[in-house]
C-alpha positions as CSV (number, residue, x, y, z in Angstrom):
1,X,83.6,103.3,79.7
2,X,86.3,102.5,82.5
3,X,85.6,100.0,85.6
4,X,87.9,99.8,88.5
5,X,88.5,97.1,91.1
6,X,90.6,97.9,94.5
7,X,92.6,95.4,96.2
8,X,94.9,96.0,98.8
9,X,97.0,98.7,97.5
10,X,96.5,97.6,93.9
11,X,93.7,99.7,92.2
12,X,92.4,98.3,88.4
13,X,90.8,100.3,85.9
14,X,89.8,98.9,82.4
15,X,89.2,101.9,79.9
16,X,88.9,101.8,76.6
17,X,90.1,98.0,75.7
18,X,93.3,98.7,78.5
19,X,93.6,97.2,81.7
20,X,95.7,99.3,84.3
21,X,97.1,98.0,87.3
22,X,98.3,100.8,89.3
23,X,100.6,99.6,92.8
24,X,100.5,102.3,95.0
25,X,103.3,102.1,97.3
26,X,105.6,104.2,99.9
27,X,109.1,104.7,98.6
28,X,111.0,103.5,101.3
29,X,108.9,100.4,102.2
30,X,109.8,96.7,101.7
31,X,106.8,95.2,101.6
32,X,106.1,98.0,98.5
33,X,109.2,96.5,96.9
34,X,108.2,92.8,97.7
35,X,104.3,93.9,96.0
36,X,105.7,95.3,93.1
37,X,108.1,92.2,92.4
38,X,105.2,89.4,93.3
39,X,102.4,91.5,91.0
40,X,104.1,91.6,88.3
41,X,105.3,88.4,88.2
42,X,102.2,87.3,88.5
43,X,100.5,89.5,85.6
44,X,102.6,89.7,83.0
45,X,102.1,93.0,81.3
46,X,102.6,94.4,78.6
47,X,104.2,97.7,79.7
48,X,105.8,98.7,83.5
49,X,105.3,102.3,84.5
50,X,107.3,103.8,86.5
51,X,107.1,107.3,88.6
52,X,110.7,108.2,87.6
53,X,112.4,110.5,85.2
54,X,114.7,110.8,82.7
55,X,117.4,112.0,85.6
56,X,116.4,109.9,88.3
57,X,116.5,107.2,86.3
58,X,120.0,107.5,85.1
59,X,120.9,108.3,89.0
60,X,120.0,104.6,89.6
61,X,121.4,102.6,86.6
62,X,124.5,104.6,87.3
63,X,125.0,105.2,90.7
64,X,128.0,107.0,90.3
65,X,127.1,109.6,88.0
66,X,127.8,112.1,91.0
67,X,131.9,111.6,89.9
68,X,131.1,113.8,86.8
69,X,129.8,116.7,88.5
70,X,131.7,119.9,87.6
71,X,131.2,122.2,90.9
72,X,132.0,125.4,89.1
73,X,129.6,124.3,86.4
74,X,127.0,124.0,88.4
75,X,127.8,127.3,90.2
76,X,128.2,129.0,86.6
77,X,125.2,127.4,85.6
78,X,123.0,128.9,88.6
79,X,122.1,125.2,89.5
80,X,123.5,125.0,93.6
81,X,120.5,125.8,94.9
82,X,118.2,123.0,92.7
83,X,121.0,120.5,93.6
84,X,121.1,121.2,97.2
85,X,117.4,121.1,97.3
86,X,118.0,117.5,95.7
87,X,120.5,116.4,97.7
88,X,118.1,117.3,100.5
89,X,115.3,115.3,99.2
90,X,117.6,112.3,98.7
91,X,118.9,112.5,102.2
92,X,115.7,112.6,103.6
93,X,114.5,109.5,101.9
94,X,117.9,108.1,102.4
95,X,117.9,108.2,106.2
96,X,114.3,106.4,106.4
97,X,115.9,103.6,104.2
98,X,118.7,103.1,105.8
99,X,116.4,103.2,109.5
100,X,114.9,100.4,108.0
101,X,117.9,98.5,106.9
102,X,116.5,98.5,102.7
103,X,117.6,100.7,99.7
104,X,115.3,104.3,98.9
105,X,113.0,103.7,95.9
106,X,113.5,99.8,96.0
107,X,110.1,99.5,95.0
108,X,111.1,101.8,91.4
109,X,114.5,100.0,91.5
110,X,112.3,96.5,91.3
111,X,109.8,97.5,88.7
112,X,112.4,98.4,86.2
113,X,114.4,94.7,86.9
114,X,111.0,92.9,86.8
115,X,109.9,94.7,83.2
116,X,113.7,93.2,81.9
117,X,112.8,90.1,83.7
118,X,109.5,89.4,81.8
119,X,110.5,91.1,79.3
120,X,107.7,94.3,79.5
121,X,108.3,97.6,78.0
122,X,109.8,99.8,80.6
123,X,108.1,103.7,80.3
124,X,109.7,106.6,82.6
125,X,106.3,108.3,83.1
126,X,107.2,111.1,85.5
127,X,107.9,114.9,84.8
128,X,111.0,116.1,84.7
129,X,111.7,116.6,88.2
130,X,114.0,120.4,87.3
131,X,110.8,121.2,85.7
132,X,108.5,120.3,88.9
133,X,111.0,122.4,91.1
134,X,110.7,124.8,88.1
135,X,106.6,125.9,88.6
136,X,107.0,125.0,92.3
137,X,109.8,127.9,92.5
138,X,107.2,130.5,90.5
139,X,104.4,129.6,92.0
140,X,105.4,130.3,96.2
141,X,106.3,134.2,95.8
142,X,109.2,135.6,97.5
143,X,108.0,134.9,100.6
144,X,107.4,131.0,100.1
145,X,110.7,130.6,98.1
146,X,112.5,131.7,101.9
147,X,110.3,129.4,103.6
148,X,110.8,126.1,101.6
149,X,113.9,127.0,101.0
150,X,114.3,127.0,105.5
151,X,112.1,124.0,105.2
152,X,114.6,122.3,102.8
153,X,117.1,123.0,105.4
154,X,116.1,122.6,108.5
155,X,115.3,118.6,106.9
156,X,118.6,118.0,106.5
157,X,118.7,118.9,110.4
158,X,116.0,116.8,110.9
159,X,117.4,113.6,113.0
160,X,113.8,112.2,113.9
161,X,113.0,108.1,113.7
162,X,110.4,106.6,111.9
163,X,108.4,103.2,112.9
164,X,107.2,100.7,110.0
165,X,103.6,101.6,111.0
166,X,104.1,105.4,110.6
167,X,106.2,104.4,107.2
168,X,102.5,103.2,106.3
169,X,101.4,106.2,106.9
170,X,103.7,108.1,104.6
171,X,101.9,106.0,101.7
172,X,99.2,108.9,101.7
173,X,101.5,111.4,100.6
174,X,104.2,112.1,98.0
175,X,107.9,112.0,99.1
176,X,108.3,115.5,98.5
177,X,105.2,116.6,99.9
178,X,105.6,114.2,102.8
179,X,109.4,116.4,103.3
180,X,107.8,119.4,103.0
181,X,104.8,118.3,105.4
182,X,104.3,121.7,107.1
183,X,105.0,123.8,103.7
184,X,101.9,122.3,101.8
185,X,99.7,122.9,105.1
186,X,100.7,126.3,104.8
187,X,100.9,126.9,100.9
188,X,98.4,125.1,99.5
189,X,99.7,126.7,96.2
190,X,102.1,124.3,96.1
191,X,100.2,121.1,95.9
192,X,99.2,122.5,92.4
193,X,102.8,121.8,90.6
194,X,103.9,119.1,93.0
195,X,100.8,116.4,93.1
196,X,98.3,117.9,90.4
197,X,100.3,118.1,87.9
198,X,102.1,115.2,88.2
199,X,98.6,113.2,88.6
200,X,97.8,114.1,85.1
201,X,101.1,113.8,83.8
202,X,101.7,110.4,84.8
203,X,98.2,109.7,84.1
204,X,98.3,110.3,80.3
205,X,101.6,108.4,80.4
206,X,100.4,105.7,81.7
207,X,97.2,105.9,79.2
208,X,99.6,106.4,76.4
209,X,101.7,103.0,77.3
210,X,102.0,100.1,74.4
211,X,100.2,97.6,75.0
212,X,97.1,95.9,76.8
213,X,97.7,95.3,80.1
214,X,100.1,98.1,81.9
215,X,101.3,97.8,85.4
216,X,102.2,101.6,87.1
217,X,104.4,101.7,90.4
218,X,103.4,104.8,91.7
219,X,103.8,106.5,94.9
220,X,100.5,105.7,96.9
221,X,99.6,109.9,96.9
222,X,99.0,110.0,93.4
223,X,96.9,106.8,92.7
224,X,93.5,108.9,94.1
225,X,94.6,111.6,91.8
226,X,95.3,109.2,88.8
227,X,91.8,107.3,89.0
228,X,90.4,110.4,88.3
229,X,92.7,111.9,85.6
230,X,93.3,108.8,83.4
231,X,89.3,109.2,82.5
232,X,90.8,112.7,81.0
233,X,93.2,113.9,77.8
234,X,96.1,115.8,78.9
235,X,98.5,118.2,76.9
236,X,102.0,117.1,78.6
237,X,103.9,119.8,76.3
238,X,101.5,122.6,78.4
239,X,102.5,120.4,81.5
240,X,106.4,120.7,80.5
241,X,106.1,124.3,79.9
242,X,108.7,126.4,82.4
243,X,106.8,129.0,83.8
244,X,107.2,132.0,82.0
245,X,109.3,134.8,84.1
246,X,107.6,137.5,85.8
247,X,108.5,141.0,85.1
248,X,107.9,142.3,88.5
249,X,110.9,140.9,90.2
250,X,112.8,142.2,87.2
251,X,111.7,145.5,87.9
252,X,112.0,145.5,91.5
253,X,115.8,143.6,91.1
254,X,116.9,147.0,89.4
255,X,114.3,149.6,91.0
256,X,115.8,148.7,94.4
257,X,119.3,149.1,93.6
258,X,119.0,152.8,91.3
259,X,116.8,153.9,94.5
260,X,119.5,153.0,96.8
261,X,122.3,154.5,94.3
262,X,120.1,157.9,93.9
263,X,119.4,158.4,97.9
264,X,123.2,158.1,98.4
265,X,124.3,160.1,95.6
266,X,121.6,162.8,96.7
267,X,122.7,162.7,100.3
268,X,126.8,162.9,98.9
269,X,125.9,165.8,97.6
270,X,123.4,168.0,100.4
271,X,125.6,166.2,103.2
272,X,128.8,164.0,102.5
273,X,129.4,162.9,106.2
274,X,125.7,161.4,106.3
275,X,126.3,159.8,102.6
276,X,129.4,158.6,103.9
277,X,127.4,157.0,106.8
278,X,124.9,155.6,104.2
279,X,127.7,153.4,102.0
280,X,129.3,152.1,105.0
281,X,126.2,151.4,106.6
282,X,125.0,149.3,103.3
283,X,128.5,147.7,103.0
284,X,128.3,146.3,107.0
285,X,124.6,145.1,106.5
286,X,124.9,143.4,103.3
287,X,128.9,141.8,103.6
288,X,128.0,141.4,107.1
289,X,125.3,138.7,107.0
290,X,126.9,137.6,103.5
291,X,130.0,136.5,105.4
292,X,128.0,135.6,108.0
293,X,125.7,132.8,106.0
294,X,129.6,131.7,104.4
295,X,130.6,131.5,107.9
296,X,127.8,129.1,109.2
297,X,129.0,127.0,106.2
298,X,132.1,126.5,107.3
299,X,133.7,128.5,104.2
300,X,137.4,129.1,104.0
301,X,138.4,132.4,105.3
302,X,139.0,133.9,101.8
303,X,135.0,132.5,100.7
304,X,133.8,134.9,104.1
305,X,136.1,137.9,103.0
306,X,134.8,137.5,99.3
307,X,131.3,136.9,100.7
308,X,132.1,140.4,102.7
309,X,133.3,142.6,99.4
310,X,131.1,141.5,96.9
311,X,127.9,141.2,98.6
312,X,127.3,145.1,98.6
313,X,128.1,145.4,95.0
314,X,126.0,142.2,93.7
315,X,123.2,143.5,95.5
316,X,123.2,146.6,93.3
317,X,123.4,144.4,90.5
318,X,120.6,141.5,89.9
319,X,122.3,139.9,87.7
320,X,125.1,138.8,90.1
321,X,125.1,137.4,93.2
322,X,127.7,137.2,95.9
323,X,127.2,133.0,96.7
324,X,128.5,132.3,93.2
325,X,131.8,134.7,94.2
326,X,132.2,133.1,97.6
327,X,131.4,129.6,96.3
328,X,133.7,129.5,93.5
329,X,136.6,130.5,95.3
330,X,135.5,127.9,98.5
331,X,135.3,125.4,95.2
332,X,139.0,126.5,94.6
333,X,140.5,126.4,97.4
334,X,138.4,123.7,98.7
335,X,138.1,121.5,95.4
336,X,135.7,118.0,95.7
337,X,137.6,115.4,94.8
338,X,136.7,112.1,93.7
339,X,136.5,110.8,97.3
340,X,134.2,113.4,98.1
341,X,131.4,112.5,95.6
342,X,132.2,108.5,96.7
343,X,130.9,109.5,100.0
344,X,128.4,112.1,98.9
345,X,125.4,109.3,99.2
346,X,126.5,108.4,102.8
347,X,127.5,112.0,103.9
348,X,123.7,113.4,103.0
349,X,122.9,110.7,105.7
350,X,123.5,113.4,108.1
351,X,124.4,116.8,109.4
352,X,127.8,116.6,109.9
353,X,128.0,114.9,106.6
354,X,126.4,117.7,104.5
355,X,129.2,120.0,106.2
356,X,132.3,117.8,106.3
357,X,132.1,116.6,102.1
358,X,133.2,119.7,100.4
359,X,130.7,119.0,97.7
360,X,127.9,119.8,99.9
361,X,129.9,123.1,101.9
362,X,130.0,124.7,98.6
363,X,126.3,124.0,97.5
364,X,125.8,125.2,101.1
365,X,127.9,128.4,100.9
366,X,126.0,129.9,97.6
367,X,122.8,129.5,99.4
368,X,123.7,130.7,102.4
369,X,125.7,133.8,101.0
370,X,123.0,134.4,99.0
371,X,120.2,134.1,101.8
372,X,122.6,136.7,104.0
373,X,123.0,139.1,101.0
374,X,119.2,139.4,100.3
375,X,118.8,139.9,104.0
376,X,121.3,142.8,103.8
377,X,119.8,144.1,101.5
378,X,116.4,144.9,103.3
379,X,117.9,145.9,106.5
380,X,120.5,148.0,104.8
381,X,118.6,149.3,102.5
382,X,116.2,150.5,105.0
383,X,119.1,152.1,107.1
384,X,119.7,154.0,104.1
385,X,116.5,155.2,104.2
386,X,116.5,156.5,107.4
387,X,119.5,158.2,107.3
388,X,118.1,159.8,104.2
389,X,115.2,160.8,106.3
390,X,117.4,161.9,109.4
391,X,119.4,164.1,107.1
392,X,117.1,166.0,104.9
């Protein structure tokens, strides 16, 4: 049997001999922070949950973890595109702090120095947040990945101001989903991995918790979701699970290329002028708006001309792609230096930030290399098409 009382804010639920305490809060708000600090103070529990990770964790006890980045790790490692999305996030939540003159996820940043302060067991009882991005990214299609990945852009753009009152708002949804307002109206898919989920998942960490009493600071979107979910068993090794990789975009990563190769190489043959005309019209299409998206980064002249030559031939091959080529040699030419992750937490602040610190340009240049070589891909490829057509 479970009861549960609401205050303001504050919902309790006893269950099964446990009373929780979960503080539903908006992650930029002081007043959350001051709640947080003031409840449990006053409580005492046994066990502080917290709606952090492993990874977020460790990026607030040590601030500047950034330092030890390796850019051509991460560009080796295929990971620009998750870090830029999380750079993205962080700047968003960063420029509504710093409106309000506090720190971004004071509230989480309280609730770990009150559980030392009473001396409460601290639990990190949110999913991996690579593993959330993980069934987000295979559960949009092709389609939504291009869309959230504009929408993840087009937010660092975003310069718009923010009153305490609509702050309050905000306190209905997740941080993420609150980012990616318009994406979830549009995708409901992606409410599944991004508040579902994560509702059972911290509910069943927060039921599995030492102790009697358990205070969760939680963002204010998932409390509805937890009252509901805590009443329920949960497998979190199902919920941890990577989604397993699709064949289809396997199949159509190599299909596309050997149909492309085979129309040329049949039109070389009946008519060399017009597969002469095919090649260079799939070169100018694909290194065209590859150099193009290095370009709108800002990429050193040799990233655009290596965005240029290799985009053609790493769109023939899926298991290559022409940002890592034009990123690595921006990263070498243009190497981050210590200064440049100093300044990386102030420089997401803004637009001209993200472009000016060279750790950002690069992260920047393998999406947007990437982006312009898909997208010379379809309109070259269909050029090749119709010449094939015009020619037979």
């Amino acid at each position: 049997m479970s009861r549960e009382i609401e205050e303001q804010n504050i919902t309790r639920i006893n269950q099964n001999g446990k009373e929780y305490i979960l503080i539903g809060t908006a992650h930029v708000s002081k007043k959350s922070a001051e709640q947080v600090k003031e409840v449990i103070e006053r409580e005492r529990p046994d066990t502080v949950c917290v709606e952090l990770d492993e990874q977020r964790y460790q990026s607030i006890v040590q601030g500047d973890k950034w330092k030890e980045t390796d850019i051509f790790k991460v560009i080796k490692d295929r990971k620009a595109t998750f870090l830029l999305m999380n750079l993205a996030i962080s700047s968003f939540q960063k420029r509504m702090a710093k409106q309000l003159g506090i720190q971004a996820g004071q509230e989480m940043i309280q609730g770990i120095e009150s559980a030392k302060e009473t001396g409460a067991e601290l639990v990190l009882a949110d999913r991996n947040i690579q593993v959330t991005f993980s069934r987000i990214w295979g559960n949009v299609g092709f389609t939504g990945k291009s869309k959230l990945l504009m929408q993840i852009i087009y937010s660092i753009f975003s310069n718009e101001n923010i009153s305490e009152e609509e702050l309050e708002k905000l306190k209905s949804k997740d941080m993420l989903e609150g980012m990616l307002n318009e994406f979830t109206e549009t995708s409901p898919r992606l409410k599944k991995p991004l508040i579902d989920e994560r509702d059972q998942y911290l509910s069943q960490k927060i039921k599995d918790a030492p102790g009697k009493k358990i205070v969760a600071v939680l963002g204010a979107a998932h409390v509805p979701g937890i009252k509901e979910e805590i009443k329920k068993d949960h497998d979190l090794e199902r919920l941890n699970e990577r989604p397993p990789k699709s064949k289809l975009p396997k199949i159509i990563g190599w299909g596309i290329p050997i149909f492309i190769l085979a129309l040329i190489a049949y039109t070389f043959i009946s008519n060399p002028d017009a597969g002469m005309q095919q090649s260079l019209s799939w070169i100018l299409w694909n290194g065209g708006f590859s150099a193009l998206g290095v370009a709108i980064g800002m990429g050193h002249p040799l990233a655009i001309l290596t965005a240029f030559v290799a985009a053609p031939i790493t769109s023939l091959n899926p298991l290559l792609a022409a940002g890592w080529f034009a990123g690595a040699v921006q990263a070498y030419f243009k190497r981050p230096n210590v200064a440049d992750f100093d300044r990386l937490s102030e420089d997401v602040l803004s637009v001209k930030g993200f472009w000016s610190n060279k750790v950002t340009r690069v992260l920047l240049i393998v999406v947007l290399a990437n982006l312009g070589s898909s997208l010379g891909t379809f309109i070259g490829g269909a050029d090749v098409i119709r010449l094939f057509f015009k020619n037979l």
